[in-house]
Structure formats: structure tokens, C-alpha cells
C-alpha positions as a LaTeX table, in Angstrom:
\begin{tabular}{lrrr}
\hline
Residue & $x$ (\AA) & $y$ (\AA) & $z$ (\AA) \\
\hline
Unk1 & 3.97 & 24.11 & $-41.87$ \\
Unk2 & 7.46 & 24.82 & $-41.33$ \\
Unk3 & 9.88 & 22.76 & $-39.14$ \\
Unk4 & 11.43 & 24.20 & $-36.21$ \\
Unk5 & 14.18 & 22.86 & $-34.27$ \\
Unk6 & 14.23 & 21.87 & $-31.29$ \\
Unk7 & 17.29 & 20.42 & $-28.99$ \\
Unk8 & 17.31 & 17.96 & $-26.02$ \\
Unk9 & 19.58 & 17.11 & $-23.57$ \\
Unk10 & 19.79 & 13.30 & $-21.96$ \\
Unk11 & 22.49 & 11.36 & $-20.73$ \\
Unk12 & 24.72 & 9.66 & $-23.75$ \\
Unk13 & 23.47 & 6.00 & $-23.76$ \\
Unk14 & 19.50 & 7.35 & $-24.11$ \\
Unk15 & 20.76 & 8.97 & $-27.36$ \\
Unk16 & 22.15 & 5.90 & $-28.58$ \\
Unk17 & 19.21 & 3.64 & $-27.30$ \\
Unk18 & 17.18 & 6.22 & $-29.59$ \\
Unk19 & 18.65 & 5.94 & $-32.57$ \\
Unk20 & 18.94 & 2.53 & $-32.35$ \\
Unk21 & 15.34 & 2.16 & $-31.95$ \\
Unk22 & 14.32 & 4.36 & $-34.96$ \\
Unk23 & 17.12 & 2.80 & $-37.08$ \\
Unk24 & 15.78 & $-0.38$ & $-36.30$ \\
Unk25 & 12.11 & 0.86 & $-36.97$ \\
Unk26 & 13.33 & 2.91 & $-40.47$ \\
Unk27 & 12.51 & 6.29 & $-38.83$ \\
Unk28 & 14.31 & 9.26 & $-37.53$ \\
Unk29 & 14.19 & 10.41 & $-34.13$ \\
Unk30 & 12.93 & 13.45 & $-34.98$ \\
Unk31 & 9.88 & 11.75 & $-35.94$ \\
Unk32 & 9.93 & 8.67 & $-32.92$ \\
Unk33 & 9.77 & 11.87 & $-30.51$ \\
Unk34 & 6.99 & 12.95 & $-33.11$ \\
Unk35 & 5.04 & 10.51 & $-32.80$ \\
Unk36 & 5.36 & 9.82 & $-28.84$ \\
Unk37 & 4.12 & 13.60 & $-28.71$ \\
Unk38 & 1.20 & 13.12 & $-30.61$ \\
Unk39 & 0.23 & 9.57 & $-29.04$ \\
Unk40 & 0.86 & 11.47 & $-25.54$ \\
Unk41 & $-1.40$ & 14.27 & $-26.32$ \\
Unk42 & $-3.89$ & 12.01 & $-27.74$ \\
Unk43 & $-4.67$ & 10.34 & $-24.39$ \\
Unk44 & $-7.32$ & 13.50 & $-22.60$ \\
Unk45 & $-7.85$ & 11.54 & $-19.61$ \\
Unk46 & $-5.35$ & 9.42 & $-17.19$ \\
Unk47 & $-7.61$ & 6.65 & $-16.90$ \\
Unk48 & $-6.90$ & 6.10 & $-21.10$ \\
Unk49 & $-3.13$ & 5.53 & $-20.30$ \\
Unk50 & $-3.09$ & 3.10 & $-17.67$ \\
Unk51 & $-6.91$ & 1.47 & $-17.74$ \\
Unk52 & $-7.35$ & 0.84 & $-21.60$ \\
Unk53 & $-3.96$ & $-1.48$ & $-22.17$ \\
Unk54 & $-5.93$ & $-3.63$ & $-19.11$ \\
Unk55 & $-9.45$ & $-3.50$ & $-20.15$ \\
Unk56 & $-9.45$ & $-6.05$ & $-22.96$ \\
Unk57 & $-6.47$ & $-8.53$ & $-21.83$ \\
Unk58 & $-8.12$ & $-11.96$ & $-20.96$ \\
Unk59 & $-8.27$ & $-13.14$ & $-17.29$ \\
Unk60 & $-6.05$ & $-16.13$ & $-16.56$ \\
Unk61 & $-8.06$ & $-19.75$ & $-15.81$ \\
Unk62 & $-6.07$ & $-19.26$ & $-12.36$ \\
Unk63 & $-7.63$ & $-16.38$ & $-11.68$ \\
Unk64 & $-11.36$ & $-17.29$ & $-12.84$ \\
Unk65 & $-11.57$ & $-20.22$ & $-10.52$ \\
Unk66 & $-11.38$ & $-18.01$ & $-7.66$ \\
Unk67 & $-14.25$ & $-16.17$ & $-8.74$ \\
Unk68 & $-17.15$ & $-16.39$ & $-6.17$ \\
Unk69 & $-14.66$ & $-17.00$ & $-3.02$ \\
Unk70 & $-15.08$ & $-13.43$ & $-1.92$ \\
Unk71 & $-18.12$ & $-11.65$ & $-1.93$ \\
Unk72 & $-18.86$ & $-7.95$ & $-1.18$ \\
Unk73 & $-17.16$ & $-5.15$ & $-3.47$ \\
Unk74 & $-18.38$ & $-6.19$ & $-6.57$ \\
Unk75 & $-22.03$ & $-6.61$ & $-7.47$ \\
Unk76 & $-22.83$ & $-10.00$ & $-8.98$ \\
Unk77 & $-24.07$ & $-9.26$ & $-12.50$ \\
Unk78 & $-20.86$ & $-6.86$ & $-13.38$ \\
Unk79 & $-18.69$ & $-8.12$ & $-16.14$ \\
Unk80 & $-15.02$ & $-9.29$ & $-15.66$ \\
Unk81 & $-13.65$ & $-6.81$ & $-17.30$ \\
Unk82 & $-15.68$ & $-3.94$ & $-15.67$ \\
Unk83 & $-14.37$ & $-5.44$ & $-12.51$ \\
Unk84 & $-10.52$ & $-5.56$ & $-14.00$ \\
Unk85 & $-11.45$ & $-1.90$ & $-14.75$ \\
Unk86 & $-12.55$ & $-1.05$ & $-11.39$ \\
Unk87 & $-9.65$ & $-3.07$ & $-9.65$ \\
Unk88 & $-6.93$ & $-1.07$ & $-11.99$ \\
Unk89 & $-9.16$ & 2.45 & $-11.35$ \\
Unk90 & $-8.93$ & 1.79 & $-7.30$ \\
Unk91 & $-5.09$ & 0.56 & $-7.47$ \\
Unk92 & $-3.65$ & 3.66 & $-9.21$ \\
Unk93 & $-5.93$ & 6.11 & $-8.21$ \\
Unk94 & $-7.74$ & 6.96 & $-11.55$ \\
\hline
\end{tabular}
């Protein structure tokens, strides 16, 4: 398939922040903006973007020994991280 061009306008220093970033990462920006495109597309739902980077991050030992305190909104036998879902579905409206 044949390239096309394509032409952007953004302030100065988000130019320079971009080809900083794909000199640093041994790209072009043509293909950084590329790839953001495809990754952007790639995510159907809005519950992939925000949910999945929460789902699997551990829960801090803080955090666990408060479990039990308050009862109510969850149901006893869900998981952690179905209740981290949850919690992140409520807070930005998913």
C-alpha cells in the first residue's frame, strides 16, 4: 500500500518533544503517530483504556487491611480485582 502524507499542526515544543521521543526510541514520527493510531483503534470499548491498565496491578498491604471495615456494595465472595474493576467502572463512568 502506498504512503500518503499527511500534515499536522501543534504548538513548536510538542514537535520537538516528538522527535525527541522517537529519536530516543530509534523510530520516526511518522511511525510513533503510526503506531499510537493503531494502538488507539485497537481499544473497541472505553472500559479497555482506562479499566485494563487497573485490573491486574496488586492492591497495597495498606489497603488490604481495611478489607471487611465496610460492608454493603460489594458481595463477599467477589475477587479483589473484580472489586478494583467495579470501583474504576463506577468512578469514571464506564
Amino acid at each position: 500500500m502506498a504512503n500518503s502524507k499527511l500534515t499536522l499542526s501543534m504548538e513548536p515544543e510538542f514537535i520537538e518533544l516528538a522527535k525527541n521521543y522517537a529519536s530516543e526510541n530509534n523510530t520516526s514520527v511518522s511511525k510513533l503517530f503510526k503506531n499510537f493510531i493503531k494502538e488507539v483503534s485497537r481499544k473497541t470499548s472505553p472500559e479497555s483504556s482506562v479499566l485494563d491498565k487497573f485490573k491486574g496491578n496488586p492492591i497495597h498491604p495498606d489497603i488490604l487491611a481495611l478489607t471487611g471495615i465496610l460492608k454493603g456494595k460489594y458481595p463477599d465472595n467477589m475477587s479483589y480485582d473484580d472489586m478494583k474493576y467495579e470501583y474504576f467502572k463506577d468512578r469514571y463512568g464506564l
